[in-house]
C-alpha positions as CSV (number, residue, x, y, z in Angstrom):
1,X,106.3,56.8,101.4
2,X,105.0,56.2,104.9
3,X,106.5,55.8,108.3
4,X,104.9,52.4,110.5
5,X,104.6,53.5,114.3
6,X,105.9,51.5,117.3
7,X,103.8,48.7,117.7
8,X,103.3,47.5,114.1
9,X,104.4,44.4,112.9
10,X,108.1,45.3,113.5
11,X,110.1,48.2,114.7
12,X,109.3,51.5,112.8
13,X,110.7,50.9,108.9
14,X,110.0,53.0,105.5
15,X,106.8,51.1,104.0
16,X,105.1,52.3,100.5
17,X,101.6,53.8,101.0
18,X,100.7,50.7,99.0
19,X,101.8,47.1,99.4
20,X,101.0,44.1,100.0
21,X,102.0,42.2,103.6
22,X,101.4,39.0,104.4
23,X,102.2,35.4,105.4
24,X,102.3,33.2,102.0
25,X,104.9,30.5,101.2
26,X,106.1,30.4,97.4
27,X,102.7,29.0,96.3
28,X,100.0,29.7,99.2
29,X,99.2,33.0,100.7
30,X,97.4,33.4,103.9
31,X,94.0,35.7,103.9
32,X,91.7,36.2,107.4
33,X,88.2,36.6,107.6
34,X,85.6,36.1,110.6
35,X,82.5,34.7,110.9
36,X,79.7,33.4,113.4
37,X,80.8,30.2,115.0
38,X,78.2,28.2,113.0
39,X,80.4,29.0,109.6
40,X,84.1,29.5,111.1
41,X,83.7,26.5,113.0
42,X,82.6,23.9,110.6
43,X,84.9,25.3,107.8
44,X,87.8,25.1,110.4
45,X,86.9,21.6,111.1
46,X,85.9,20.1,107.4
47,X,88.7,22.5,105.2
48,X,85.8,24.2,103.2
49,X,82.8,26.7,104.0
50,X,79.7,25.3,104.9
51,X,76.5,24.9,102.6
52,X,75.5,28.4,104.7
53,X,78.5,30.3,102.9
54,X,76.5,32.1,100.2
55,X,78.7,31.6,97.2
56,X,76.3,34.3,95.8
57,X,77.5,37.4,98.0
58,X,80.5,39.3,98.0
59,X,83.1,38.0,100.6
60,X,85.9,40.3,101.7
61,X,89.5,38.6,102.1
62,X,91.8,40.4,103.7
63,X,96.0,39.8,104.1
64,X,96.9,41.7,107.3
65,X,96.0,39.7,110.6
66,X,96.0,43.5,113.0
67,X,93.4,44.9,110.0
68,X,91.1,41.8,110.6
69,X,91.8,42.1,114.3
70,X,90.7,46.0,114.1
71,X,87.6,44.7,111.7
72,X,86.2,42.0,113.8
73,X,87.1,43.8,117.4
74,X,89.8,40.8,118.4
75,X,86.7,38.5,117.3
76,X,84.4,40.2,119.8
77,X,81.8,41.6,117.4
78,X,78.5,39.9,116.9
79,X,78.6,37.4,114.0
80,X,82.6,37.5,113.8
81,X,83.4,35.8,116.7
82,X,85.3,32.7,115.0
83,X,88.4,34.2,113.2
84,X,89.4,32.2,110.5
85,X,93.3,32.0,108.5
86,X,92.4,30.5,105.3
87,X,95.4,29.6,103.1
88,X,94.6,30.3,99.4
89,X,96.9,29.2,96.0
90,X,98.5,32.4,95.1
91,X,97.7,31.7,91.5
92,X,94.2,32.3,92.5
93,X,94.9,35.5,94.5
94,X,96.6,36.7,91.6
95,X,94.3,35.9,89.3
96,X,91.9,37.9,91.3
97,X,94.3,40.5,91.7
98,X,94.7,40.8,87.9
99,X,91.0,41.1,87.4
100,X,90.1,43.6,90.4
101,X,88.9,46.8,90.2
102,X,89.3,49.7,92.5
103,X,86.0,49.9,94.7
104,X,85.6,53.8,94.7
105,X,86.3,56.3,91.6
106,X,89.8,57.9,91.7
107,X,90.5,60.5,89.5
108,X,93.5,60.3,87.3
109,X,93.2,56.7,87.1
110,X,90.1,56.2,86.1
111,X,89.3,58.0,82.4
112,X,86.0,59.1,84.2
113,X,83.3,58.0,86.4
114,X,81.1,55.9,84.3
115,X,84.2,54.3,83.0
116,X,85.2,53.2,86.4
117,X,81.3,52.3,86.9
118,X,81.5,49.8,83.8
119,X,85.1,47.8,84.9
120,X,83.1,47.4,88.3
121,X,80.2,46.0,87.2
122,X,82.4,43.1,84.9
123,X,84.6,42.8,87.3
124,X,84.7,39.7,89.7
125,X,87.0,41.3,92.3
126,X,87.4,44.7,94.0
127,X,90.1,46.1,96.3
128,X,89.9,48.8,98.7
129,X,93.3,50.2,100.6
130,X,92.1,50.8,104.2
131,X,95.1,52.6,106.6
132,X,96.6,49.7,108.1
133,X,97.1,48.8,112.0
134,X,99.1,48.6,115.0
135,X,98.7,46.4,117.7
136,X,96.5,48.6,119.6
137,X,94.1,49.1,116.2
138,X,95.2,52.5,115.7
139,X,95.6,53.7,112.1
140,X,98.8,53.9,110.6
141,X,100.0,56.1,107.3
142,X,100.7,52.8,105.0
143,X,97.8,50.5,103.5
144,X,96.7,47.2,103.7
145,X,94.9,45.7,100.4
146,X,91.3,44.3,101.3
147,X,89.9,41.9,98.3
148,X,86.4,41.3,97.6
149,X,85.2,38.8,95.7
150,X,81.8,38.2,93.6
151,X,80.5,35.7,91.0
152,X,83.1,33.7,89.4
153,X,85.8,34.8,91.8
154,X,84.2,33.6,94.9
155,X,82.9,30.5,93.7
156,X,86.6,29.9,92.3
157,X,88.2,30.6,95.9
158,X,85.5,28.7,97.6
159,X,85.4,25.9,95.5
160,X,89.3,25.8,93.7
161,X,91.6,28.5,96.1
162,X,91.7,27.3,99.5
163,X,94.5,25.3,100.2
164,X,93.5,24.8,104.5
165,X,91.1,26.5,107.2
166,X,92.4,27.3,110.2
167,X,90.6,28.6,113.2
168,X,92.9,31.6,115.2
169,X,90.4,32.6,117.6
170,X,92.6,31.5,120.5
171,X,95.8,33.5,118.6
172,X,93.6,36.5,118.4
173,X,92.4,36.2,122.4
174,X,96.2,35.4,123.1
175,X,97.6,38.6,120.9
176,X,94.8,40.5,122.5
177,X,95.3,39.9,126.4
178,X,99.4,40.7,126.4
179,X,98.2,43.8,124.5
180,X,95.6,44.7,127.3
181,X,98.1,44.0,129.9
182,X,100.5,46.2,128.4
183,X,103.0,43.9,126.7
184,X,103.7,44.6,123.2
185,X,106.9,42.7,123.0
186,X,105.4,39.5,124.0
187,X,102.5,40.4,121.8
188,X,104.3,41.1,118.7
189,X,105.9,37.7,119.2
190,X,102.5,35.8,118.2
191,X,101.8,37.9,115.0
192,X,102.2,36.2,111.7
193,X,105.2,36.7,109.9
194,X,103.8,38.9,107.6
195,X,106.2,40.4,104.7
196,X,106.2,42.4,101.4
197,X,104.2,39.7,98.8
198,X,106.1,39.5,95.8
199,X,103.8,40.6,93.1
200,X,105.2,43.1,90.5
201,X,104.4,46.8,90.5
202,X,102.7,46.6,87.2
203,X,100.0,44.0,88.6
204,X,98.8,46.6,90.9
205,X,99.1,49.3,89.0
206,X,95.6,49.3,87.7
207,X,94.5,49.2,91.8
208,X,96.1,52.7,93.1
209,X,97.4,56.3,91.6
């Protein structure tokens, strides 16, 4: 079990190592990723990704808003600049879920290493735990689940998942200045309402020791 830090989501509460946080509703879950403007915008405008999405690469989705906000530097890195909430069916998050593989080798869950090398290779999703993060970016003791997905899964969340697009460029810029001018509390106020995603124990078992 880990302790969150002062400027997480919400005052400092008990949170297990792994679990998944996020906004969702009781059949969408939201997922952030950022892009160059010529991408995030037109998917944000039209509700899908742009004939310059390659359905043939691996696309990371990822369920905490301050991990994307620590990936894509408040959307001031260089080809990330349009920060994108993209609201996804659950079923298809879990069925990615169900299907993902860990992305490195981890003893004592994995028989061995080529075992672990041949589940990755058939399987059309991957999930990484990455320490998850306040609202200053620092890393905190819990993790937040990061998804990738390859071949049938990203054609099926490109082309079956995504419920809406939104563009939160201007949330990220407004989270981003109180926390510059050294106001968490009106900060926190403009976070998503993240929470513990319902999905059972079991369905993740297979994704941490």
């Amino acid at each position: 079990m880990a302790r969150a830090r002062t400027g997480d989501h919400s005052d400092p509460v008990t949170e297990p190592t792994y679990r998944i946080r996020a906004l969702h509703t009781d059949r969408t879950i939201t997922v952030y990723q950022a892009y160059a403007p010529a991408i995030g915008l037109a998917a944000a405008r039209d509700g899908r990704f742009p004939a310059e999405w390659k359905r043939d690469r691996m696309t990371w989705i990822k369920p905490s808003f301050l991990w994307m906000m620590y990936r894509c530097g408040w959307g001031g890195k260089e080809g990330q600049e349009t920060v994108l909430a993209v609201e996804i069916t659950r079923d298809g998050f879990e069925w990615a879920l169900r299907r993902a593989c860990l992305s490195h080798y981890e003893r004592g869950l994995h028989t061995d290493r080529a075992a672990w090398q041949r589940l990755l290779r058939r399987a059309p999703a991957r999930v990484q735990w990455d320490p998850e993060r306040d609202l200053r970016l620092r890393p905190l003791a819990h993790r937040s689940l990061q998804l990738g997905l390859t071949g049938e899964a990203a054609h099926r969340y490109a082309d079956e998942w995504i419920v809406s697009i939104a563009d939160v460029t201007p949330l990220a810029r407004a989270v981003h200045a109180h926390v510059r001018d050294g106001e968490p509390d009106l900060a926190r106020q403009l976070l998503p309402r993240e929470r513990p995603y319902p999905v059972s124990g079991d369905a993740l078992a297979h994704l941490h020791r």
